[in-house]
VOKE-105527 format. One line per field, with one value per residue (C-alpha): residue number from 1; residue in three letters; x, y, z. Coordinates in steps of 0.02 Angstrom, whole numbers. Example, Ala and Ser with C-alpha at 12.3 -4.5 7.8 and 13.67 -1.06 7.14 Angstrom:
BEGIN
nr: c(1, 2) .
rest: c(ALA, SER) .
u: c(615, 684) .
v: c(-225, -53) .
w: c(390, 357) .
END
This chain:
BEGIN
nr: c(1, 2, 3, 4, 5, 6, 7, 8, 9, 10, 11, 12, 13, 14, 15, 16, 17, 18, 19, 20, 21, 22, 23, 24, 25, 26, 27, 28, 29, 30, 31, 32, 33, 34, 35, 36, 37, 38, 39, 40, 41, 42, 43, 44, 45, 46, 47, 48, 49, 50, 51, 52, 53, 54, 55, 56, 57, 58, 59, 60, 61, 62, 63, 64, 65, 66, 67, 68, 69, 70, 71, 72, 73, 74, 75, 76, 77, 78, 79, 80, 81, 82, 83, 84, 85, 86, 87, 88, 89, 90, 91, 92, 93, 94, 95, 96, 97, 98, 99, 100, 101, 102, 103, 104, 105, 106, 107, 108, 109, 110, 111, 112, 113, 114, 115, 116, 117, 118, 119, 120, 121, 122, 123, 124, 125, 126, 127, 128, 129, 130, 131, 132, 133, 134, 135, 136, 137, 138, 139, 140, 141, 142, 143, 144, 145, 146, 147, 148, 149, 150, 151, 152, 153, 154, 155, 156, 157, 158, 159, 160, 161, 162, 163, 164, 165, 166, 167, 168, 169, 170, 171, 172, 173, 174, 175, 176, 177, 178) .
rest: c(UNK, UNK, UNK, UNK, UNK, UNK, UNK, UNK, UNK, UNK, UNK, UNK, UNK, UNK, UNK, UNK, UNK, UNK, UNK, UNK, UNK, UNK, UNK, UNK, UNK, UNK, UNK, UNK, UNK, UNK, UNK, UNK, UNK, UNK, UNK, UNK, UNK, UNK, UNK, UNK, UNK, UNK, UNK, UNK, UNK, UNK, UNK, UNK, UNK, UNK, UNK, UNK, UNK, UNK, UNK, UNK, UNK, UNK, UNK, UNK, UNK, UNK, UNK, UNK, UNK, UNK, UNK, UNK, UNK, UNK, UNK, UNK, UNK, UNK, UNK, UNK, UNK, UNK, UNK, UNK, UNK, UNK, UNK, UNK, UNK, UNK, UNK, UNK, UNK, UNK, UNK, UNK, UNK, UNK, UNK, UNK, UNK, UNK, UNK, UNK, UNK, UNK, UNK, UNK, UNK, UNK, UNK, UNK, UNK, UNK, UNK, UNK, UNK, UNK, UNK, UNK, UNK, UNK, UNK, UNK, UNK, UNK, UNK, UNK, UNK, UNK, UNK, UNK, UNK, UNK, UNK, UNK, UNK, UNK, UNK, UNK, UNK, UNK, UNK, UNK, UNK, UNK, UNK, UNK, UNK, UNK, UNK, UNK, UNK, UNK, UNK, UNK, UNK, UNK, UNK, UNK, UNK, UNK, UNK, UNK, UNK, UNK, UNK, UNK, UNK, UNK, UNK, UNK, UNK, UNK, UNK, UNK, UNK, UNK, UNK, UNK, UNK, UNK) .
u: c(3992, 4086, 4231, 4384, 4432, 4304, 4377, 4536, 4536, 4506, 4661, 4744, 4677, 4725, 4918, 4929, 4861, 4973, 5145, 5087, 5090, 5265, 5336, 5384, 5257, 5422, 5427, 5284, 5263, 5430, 5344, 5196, 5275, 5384, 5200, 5117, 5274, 5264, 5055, 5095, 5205, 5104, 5178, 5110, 4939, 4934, 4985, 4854, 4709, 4744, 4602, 4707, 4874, 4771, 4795, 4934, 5046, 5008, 5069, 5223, 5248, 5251, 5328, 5487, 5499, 5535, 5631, 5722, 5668, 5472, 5453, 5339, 5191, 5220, 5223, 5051, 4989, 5026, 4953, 4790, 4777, 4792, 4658, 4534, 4589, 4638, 4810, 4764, 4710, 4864, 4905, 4728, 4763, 4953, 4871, 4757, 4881, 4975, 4848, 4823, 5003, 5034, 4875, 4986, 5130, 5043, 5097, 5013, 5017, 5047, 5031, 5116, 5080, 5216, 5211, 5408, 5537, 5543, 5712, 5759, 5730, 5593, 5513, 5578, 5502, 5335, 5348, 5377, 5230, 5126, 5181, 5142, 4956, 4921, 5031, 5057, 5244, 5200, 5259, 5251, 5261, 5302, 5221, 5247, 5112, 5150, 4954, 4950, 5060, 5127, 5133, 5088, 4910, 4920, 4823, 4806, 4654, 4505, 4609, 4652, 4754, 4770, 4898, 4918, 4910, 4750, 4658, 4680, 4638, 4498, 4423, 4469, 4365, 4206, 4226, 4212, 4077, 3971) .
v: c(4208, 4134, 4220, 4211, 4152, 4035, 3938, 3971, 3862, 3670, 3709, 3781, 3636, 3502, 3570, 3609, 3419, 3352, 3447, 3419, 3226, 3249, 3348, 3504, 3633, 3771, 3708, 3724, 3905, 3942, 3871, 3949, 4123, 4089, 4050, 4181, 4322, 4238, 4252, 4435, 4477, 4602, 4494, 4340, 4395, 4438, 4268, 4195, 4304, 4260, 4135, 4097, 4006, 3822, 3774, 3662, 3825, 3947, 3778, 3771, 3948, 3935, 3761, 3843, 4025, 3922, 3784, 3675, 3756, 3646, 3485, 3360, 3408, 3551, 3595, 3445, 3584, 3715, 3602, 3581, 3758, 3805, 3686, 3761, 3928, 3968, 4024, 4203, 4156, 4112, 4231, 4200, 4012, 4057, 4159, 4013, 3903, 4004, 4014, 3828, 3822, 3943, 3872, 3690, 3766, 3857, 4027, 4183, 4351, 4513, 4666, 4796, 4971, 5113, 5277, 5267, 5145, 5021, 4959, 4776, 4787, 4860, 4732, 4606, 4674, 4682, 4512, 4441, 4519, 4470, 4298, 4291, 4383, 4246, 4084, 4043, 4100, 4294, 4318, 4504, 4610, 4787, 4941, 5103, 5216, 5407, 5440, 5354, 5503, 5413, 5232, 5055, 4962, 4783, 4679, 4507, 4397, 4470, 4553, 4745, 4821, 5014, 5110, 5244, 5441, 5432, 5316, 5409, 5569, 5491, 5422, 5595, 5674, 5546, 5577, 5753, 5762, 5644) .
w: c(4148, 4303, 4388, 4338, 4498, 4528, 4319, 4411, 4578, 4499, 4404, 4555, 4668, 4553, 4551, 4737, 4776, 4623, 4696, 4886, 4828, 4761, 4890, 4760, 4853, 4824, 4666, 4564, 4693, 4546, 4418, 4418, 4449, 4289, 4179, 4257, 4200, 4029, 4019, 4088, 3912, 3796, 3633, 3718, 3768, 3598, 3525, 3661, 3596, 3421, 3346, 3211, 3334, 3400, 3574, 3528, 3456, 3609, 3748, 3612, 3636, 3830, 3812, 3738, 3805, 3963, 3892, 4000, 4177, 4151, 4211, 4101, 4234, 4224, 4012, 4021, 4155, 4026, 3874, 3997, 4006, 3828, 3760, 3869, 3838, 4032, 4016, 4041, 4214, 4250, 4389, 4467, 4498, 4572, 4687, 4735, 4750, 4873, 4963, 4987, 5017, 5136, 5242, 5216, 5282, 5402, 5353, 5323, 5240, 5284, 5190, 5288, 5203, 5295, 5288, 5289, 5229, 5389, 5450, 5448, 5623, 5622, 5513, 5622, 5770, 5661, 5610, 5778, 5847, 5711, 5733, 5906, 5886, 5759, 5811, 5630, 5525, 5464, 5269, 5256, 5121, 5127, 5013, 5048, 5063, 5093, 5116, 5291, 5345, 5491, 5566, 5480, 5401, 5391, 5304, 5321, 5256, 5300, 5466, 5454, 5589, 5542, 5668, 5551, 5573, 5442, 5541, 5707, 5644, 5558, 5742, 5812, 5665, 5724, 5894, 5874, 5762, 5887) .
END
């Protein structure tokens, strides 16, 4: 059986070229947050599992938990979905899709992990300097992570930059041991 990310990105590449074409990039990125908390409700996963509800009821479902705030693309995106039984991927083809956008835009992400609560500042400062080490706009996201006992790891793509206590005392721990 395929990936569920792999199922994922033709749906994901067919809304990002359909709202790119329409100029609603923000958008659908609201739009596709709102399906993907509805697909993340326990009493809807349930509904969506059920054999007995056809593809028609569970897009109905969707179609009117979120009444008024879909566009027609966007409940025939959710009608798509549910006839092929993909709404449970949901959250895999936002993700994909924010990808594609953010590489539009020309943005990318940052997961910061601190070992403290960072200022405003701070995460300004971070920012900046990411910015400038990459030359594209730095979205960061912060998580706070008591293991790294001191300092930051960011993460973005395949890119790791670990300037935490750990890390160091992990290198110190190798160098001795060599």
């Amino acid at each position: 059986m395929a990936e569920p990310s792999t199922i994922a990105r033709p749906y994901a590449e067919a809304v990002f070229r359909l709202a790119d074409g329409a100029g609603k990039l923000a958008e659908w990125s609201t739009t596709l947050a709102m399906l993907e908390q509805v697909a993340d409700n326990e009493r809807v996963r349930t509904g969506m599992a059920d054999p007995n509800l056809s593809s028609a009821k569970v897009a109905g479902l969707f179609i009117s938990i979120l009444a008024g705030k879909l566009s027609g693309d966007a409940e025939n995106f959710v009608r798509v979905m549910a006839e092929n039984r993909r709404l449970e991927l949901l959250g895999d083809v936002r993700a994909q899709y924010e990808a594609l956008k953010n590489a539009r835009e020309g943005v990318i992400e940052a997961d910061v992990q601190s070992a403290f609560e960072l200022t405003d500042a701070q995460l300004a400062e971070l920012v900046s300097a990411l910015e400038k080490r990459t030359g594209r706009k730095v979205k960061a996201q912060v998580r706070l992570d008591k293991s790294l006992i001191g300092g930051v790891r960011i993460v973005m793509g395949d890119k790791v930059i670990d300037g935490s206590a750990r890390a160091q005392l992990g290198a110190l721990e190798s160098a001795l041991k060599a």
